[in-house]
C-alpha positions as CSV (number, residue, x, y, z in Angstrom):
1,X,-14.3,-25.4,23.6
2,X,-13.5,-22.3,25.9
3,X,-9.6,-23.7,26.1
4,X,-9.8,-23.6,22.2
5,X,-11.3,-19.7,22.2
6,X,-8.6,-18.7,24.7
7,X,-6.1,-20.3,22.1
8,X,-7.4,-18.6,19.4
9,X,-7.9,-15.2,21.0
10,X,-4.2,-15.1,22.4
11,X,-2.9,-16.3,19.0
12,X,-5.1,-13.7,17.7
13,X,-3.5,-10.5,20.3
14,X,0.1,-12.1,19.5
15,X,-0.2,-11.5,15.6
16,X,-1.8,-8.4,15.6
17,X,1.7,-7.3,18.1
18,X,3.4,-8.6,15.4
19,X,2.3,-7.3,12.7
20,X,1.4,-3.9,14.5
21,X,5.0,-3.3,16.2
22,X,6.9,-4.6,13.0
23,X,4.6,-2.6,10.2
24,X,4.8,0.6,12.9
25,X,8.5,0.3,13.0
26,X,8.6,-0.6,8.7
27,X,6.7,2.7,7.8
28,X,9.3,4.6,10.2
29,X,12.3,3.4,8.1
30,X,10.8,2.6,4.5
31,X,9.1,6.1,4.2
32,X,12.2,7.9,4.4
33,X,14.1,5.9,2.9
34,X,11.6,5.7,-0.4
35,X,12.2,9.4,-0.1
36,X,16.2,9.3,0.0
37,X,15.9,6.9,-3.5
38,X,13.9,9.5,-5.0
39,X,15.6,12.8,-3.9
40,X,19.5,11.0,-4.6
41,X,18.1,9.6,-8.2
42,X,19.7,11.7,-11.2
43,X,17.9,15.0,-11.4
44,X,16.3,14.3,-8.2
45,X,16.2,17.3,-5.5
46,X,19.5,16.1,-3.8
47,X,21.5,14.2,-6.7
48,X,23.9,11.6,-5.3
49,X,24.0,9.0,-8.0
50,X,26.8,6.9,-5.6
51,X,24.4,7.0,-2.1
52,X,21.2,6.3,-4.8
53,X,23.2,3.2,-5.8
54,X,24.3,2.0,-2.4
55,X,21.2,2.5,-0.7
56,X,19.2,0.4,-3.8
57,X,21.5,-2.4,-3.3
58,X,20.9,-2.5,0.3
59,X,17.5,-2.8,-0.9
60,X,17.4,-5.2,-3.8
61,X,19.9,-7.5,-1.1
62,X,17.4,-7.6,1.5
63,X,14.5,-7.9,-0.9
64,X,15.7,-10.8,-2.3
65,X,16.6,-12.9,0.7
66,X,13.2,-14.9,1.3
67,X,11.6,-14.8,4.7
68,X,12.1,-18.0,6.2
69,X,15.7,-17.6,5.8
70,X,16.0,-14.2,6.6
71,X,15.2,-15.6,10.2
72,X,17.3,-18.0,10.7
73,X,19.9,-15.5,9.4
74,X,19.2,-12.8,11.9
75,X,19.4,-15.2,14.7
76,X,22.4,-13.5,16.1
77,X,21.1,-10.3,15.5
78,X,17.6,-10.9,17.0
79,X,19.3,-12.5,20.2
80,X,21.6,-9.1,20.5
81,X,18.5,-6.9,20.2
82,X,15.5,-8.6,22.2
83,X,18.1,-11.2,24.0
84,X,15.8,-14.7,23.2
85,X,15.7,-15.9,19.4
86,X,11.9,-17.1,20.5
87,X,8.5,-15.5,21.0
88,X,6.8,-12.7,19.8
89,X,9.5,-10.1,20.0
90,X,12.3,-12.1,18.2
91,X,9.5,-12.1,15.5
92,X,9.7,-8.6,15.1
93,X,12.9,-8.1,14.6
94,X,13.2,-10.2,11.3
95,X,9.8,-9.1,10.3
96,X,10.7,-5.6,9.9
97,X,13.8,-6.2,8.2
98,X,11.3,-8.1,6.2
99,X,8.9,-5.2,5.8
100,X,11.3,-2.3,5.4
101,X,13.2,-2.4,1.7
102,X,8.9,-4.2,0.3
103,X,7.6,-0.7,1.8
104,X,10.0,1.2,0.8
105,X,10.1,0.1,-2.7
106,X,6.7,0.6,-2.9
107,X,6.4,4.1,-1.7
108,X,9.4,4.7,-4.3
109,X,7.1,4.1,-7.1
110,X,4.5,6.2,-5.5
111,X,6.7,9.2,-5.1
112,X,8.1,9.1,-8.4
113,X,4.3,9.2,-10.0
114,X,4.2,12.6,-8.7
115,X,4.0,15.0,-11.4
116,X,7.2,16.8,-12.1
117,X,5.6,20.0,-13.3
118,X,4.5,20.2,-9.7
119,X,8.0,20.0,-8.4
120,X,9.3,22.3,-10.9
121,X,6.5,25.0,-9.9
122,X,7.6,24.9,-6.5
123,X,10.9,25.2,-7.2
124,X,10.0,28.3,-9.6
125,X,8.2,30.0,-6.7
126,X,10.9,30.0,-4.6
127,X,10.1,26.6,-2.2
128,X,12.6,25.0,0.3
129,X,13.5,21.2,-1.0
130,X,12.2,20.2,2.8
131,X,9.1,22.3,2.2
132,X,9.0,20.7,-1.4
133,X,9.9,17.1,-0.3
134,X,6.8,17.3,2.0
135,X,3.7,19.5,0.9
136,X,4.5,18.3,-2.9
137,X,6.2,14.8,-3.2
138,X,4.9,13.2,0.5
139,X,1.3,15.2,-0.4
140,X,0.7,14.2,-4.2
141,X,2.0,10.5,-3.1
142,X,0.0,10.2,-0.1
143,X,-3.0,7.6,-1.7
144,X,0.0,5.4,-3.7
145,X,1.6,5.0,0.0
146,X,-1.5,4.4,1.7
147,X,-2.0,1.4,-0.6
148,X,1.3,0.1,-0.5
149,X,1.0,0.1,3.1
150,X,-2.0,-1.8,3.0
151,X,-0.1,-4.3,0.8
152,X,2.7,-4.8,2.9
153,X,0.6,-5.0,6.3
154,X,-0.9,-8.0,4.3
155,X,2.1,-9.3,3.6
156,X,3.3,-9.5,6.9
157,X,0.3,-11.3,8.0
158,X,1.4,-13.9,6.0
159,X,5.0,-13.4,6.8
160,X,3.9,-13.7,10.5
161,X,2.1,-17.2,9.7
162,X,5.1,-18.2,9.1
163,X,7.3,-16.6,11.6
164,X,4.4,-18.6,13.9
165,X,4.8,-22.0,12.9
166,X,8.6,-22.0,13.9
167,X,8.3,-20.7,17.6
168,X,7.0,-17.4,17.1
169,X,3.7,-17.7,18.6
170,X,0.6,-16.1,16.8
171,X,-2.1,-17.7,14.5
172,X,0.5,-19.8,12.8
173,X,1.7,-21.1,15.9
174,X,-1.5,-22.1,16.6
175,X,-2.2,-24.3,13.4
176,X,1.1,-25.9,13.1
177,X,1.3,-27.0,16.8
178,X,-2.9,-28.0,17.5
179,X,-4.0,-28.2,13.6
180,X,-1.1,-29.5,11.6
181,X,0.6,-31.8,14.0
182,X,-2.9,-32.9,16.1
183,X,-4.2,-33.2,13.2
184,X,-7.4,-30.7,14.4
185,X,-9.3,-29.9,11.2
186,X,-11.2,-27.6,13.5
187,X,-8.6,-25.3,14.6
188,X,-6.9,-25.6,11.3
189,X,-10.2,-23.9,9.0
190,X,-10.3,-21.3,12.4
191,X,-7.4,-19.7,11.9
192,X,-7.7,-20.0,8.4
193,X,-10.8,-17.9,8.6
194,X,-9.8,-15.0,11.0
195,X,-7.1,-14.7,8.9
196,X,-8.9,-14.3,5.9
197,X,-11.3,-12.6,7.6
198,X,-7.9,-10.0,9.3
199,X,-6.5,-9.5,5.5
200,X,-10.2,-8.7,4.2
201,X,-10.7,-5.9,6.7
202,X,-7.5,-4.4,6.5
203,X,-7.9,-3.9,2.6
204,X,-11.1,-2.6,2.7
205,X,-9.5,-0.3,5.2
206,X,-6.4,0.7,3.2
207,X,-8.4,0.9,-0.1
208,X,-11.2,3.6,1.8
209,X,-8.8,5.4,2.8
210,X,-6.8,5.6,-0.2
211,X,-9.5,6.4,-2.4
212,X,-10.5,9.5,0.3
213,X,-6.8,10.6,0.3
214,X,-7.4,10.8,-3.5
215,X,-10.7,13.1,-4.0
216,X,-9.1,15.5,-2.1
């Protein structure tokens, strides 16, 4: 029973690194580049219709691919940037790329929902397109981004379940190798549960905090 808890616990502290490092690293490059697609966009506050295009189809590509054979894709690339295509850390790697053009779609939507009478106002008095980008478009936005971020963090949980059961380590290492193939019902309805239990919290999380950034 105690050998089972460690288990558990460890394949706990690996998907939480997962998640944590990859969703850290995915809100670093989705944020700005859900800003680019909105300030490049016709009539945005940098036009470029031809980087607005390229950067969307970089997007859709990536968007499109689905997860399990996004990894095996980024083999190569995973190897060259942690050096070991196994383990938590080569887990990352794919699960960011993952992560990265879902978030940044979704903060895209967000941003354009900002009123455009509230852009054009601060244009009218005179504002900086950095100062506007930021205390208008990232400020109005702010409750729309917190929930898509909620959504993708979930969806990397489940992406990371299944980055587990080939090699990755984490909670889905643990019910492919001891429930799935042992055929441990046990362990199986575990990890079932504290991941339930994992996504439940972090949406009440992300949905509290959304609804604060809101009433503000």
């Amino acid at each position: 029973m105690s050998l089972q808890i460690d288990r558990l616990w460890q394949g706990l502290l690996d998907t939480l690194m997962m998640v944590g490092v990859s969703s850290l690293a995915a809100l670093l490059l989705g944020l700005p580049l859900a800003v680019i697609l909105v300030i490049s966009d016709r009539g945005g506050l940098f036009a470029s219709p031809l980087l607005n295009r390229g950067l969307g189809w970089l997007v859709n590509l990536f968007r499109s691919i689905p997860f399990l054979i996004l990894m095996v894709a980024l083999i190569p690339f995973t190897r060259l940037i942690v050096g070991t295509t196994y383990g938590v850390w080569a887990a990352i790697v794919p699960l960011t790329l993952a992560a990265t053009p879902f978030f940044a779609r979704i903060a895209e939507v967000s941003l354009r929902e900002v009123d455009k009478g509230l852009i054009e106002a601060a244009q009218a008095m005179g504002f900086h397109r950095g100062h506007i980008i930021w205390h208008v478009l990232l400020a109005e936005a702010r409750p729309g981004i917190v929930s898509g971020f909620t959504i993708t963090l979930v969806t990397m949980i489940n992406a990371s379940a299944m980055a587990g059961a080939i090699g990755a380590g984490g909670l889905g290492d643990l019910a492919y190798r001891y429930g799935y193939q042992r055929f441990d019902t046990q362990i199986m309805l575990t990890v079932i549960v504290v991941l339930v239990a994992l996504v439940t919290l972090l949406q009440l999380f992300g949905d509290r905090l959304s609804r604060r950034l809101n009433h503000r």
